[in-house]
C-alpha positions as CSV (number, residue, x, y, z in Angstrom):
1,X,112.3,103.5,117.6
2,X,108.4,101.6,116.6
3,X,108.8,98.4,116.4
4,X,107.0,96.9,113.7
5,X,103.3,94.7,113.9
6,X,103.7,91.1,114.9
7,X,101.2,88.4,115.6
8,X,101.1,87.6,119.1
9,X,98.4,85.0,121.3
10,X,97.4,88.5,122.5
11,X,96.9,89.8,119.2
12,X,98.5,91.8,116.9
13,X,101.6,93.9,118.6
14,X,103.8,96.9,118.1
15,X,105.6,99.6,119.6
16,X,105.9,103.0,119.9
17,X,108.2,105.9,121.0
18,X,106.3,109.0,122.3
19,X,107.4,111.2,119.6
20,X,105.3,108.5,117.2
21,X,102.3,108.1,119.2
22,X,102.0,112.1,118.9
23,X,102.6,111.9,115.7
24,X,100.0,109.0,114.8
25,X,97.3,110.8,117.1
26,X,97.9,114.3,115.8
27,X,97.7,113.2,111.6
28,X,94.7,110.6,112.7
29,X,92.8,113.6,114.4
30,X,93.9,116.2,111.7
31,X,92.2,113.7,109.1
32,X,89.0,113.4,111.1
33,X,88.6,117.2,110.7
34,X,89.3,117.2,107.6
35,X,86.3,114.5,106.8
36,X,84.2,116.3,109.0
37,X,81.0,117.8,107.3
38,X,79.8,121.1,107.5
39,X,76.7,121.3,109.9
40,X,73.7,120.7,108.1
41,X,70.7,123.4,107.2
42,X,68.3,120.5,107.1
43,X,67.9,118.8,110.4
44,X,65.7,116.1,108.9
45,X,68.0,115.7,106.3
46,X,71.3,115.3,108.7
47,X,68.8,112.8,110.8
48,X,68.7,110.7,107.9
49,X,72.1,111.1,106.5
50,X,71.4,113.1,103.2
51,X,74.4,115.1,102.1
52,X,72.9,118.8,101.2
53,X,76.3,119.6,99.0
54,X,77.0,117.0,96.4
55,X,79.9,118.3,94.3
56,X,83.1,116.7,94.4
57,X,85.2,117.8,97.3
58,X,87.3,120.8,96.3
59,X,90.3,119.9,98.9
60,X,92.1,117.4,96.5
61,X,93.1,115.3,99.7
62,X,89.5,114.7,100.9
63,X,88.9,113.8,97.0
64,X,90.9,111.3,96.9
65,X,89.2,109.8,100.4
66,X,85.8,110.5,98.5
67,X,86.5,110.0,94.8
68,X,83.3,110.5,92.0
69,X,81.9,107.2,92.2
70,X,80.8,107.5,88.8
71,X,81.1,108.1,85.0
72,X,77.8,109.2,84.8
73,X,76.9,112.8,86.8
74,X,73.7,112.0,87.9
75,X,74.6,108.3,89.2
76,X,78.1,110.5,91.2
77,X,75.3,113.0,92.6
78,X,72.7,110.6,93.9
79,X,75.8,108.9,95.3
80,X,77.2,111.3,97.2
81,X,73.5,112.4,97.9
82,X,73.0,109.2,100.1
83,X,76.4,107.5,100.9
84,X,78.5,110.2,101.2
85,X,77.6,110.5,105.2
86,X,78.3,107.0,105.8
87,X,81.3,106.7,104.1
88,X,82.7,110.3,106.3
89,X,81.4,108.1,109.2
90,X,83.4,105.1,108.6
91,X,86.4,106.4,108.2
92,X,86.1,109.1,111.1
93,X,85.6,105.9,113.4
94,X,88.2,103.9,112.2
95,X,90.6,107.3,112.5
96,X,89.4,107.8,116.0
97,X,89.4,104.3,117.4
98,X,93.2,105.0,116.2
99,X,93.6,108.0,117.7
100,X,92.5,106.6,120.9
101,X,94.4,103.6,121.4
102,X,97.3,104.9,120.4
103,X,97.0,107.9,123.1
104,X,95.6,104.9,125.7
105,X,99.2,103.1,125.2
106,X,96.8,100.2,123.6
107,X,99.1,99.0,120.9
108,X,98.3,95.2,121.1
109,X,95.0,95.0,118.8
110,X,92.4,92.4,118.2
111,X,91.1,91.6,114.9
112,X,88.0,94.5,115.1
113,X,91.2,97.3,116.2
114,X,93.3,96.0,113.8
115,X,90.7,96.5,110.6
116,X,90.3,99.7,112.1
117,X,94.2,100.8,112.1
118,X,94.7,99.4,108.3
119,X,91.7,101.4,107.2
120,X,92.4,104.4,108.9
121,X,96.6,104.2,108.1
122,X,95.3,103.5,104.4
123,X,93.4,107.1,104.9
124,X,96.4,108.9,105.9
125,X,98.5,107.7,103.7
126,X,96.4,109.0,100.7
127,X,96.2,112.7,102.5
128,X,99.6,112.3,102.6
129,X,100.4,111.3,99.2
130,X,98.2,113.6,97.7
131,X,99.6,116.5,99.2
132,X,103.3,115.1,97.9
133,X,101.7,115.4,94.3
134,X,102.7,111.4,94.3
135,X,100.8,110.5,91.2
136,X,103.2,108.9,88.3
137,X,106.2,106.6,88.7
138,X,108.4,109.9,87.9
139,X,106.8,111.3,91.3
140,X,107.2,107.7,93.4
141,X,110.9,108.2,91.9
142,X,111.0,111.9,93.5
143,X,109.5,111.0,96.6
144,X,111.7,108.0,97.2
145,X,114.7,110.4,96.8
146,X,113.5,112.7,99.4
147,X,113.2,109.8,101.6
148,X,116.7,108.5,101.0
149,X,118.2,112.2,102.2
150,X,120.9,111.6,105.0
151,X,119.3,114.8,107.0
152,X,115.9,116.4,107.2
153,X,116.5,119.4,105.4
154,X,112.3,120.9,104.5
155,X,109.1,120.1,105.1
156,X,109.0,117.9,102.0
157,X,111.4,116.0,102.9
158,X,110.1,115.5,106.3
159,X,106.6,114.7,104.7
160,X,107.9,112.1,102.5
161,X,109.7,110.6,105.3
162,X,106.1,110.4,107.6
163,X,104.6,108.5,104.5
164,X,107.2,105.9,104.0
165,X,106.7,105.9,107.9
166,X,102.7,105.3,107.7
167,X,103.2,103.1,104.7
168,X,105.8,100.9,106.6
169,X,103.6,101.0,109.6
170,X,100.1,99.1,107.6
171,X,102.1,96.8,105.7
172,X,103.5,95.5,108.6
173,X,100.1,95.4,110.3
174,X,98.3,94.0,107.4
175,X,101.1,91.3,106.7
176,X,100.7,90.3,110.4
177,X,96.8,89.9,109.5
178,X,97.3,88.1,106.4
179,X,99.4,86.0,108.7
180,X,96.6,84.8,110.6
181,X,93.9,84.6,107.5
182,X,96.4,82.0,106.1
183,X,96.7,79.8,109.0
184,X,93.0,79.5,109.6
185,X,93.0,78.3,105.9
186,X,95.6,75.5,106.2
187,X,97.8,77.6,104.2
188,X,101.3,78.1,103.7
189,X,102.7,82.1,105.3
190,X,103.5,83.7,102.0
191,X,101.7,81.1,99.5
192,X,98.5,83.6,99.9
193,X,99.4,85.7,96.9
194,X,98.0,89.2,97.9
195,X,98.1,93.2,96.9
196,X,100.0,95.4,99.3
197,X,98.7,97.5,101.6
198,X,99.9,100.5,100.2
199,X,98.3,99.5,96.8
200,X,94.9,98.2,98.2
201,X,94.8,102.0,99.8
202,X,95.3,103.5,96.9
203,X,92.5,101.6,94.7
204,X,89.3,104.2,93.8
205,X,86.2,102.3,93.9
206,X,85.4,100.8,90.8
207,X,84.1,102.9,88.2
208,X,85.7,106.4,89.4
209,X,86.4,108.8,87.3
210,X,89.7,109.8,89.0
211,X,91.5,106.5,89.2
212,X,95.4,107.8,89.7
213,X,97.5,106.5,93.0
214,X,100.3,106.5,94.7
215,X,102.9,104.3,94.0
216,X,104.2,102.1,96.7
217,X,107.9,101.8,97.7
218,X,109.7,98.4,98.2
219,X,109.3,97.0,101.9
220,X,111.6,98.1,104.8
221,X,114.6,96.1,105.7
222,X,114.9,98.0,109.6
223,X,112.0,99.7,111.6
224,X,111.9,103.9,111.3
225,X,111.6,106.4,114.0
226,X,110.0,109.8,112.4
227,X,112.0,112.5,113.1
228,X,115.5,110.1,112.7
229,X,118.4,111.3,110.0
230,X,118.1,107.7,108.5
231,X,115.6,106.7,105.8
232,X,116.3,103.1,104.5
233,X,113.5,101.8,106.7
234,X,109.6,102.4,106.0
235,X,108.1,101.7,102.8
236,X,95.1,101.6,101.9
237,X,91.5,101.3,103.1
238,X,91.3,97.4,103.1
239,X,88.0,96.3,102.2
């Protein structure tokens, strides 16, 4: 059963069954092929990170990791024109530097892992929200009924129950980190008022035309095992 994120002198700490770390790697590396351009025509053009195909993503997952930036079509194409590269980039490091240290047993992180792992958890969770259709209070209603279900019983239900798994997993990550922010201020733990992970994740950049998101469920009271009958337990890209 994971254990959830604590703050430790060592860093920040969890724990993992092997079932879990399979299941982190395999989505994490899944995601990096999904963000993974086609090879370039244009050599010069790949050199310098210019983006040959600039319409919006027709996978409505990878959309939703590389939303229209823009209202205006010409401000969303030069955009994706130049950025769009980067962005892939980004996330395909923070993904993999996940995917490694999960598979290396590392699962005590240091601030520069742990940005990584919220980013990159954020990312999953919005592949994974998009493909439940979680869009509208009525669908974070559905989804939090298939995540309630005594047994497995479909893939659904087994999806919904990895993404109240992931969600669990950053909040208690990013709670750990806010943790830590608050006692190099002087402040109080919890007197930092703060957006939850889950909804930081699901943010568009400002000025997207596409601005819908998941809705996040209420915080865990014990820690979840994917793949266990029981689903009271788990609940992106921080900037």
């Amino acid at each position: 059963m994971a254990h959830a994120f604590k703050r430790t002198p060592d860093g920040y700490r969890a724990r993992f069954e092997p079932a879990e770390v399979q299941l982190i790697r395999d989505l994490a590396e899944d995601i990096i092929d999904l963000l993974t351009p086609a090879p370039s025509s244009d050599p010069l053009e790949a050199m310098l990170g210019i983006t040959e195909d600039t319409s919006a993503p027709s996978d409505p997952a990878l959309a939703r990791l590389l939303p229209v930036a823009s209202s205006s079509q010409e401000a969303a194409t030069e955009y994706r024109r130049y950025v769009d590269a980067d962005i892939r980039a980004h996330k395909i490091a923070n993904l993999r530097m996940l995917a490694t240290d999960i598979e290396a047993g590392r699962h005590t992180l240091d601030e520069t892992h742990a940005r990584a792992w919220a980013n990159a958890l954020g990312d999953i969770r919005l592949v994974l929200a998009e493909r439940l259709n979680l869009r509208t209070e009525t669908d974070n209603e559905r989804v939090n009924r298939l995540m309630s279900s005594e047994n497995i019983d479909n893939a659904e239900e087994y999806l919904a129950y990895v993404y109240g798994f992931f969600g669990w997993l950053q909040d208690t990550l990013m709670e750990s980190m806010l943790e830590s922010l608050d006692e190099e201020q002087g402040e109080e733990p919890g007197m930092r008022p703060w957006i939850s992970a889950a909804e930081e994740a699901a943010q568009e950049p400002v000025g997207a035309v596409d601005t819908s998101a998941p809705a996040t469920e209420p915080a865990p009271s014990e820690n979840p095992a994917p793949g266990s009958s029981t689903h009271d337990s788990p609940e992106g890209e921080t900037r």
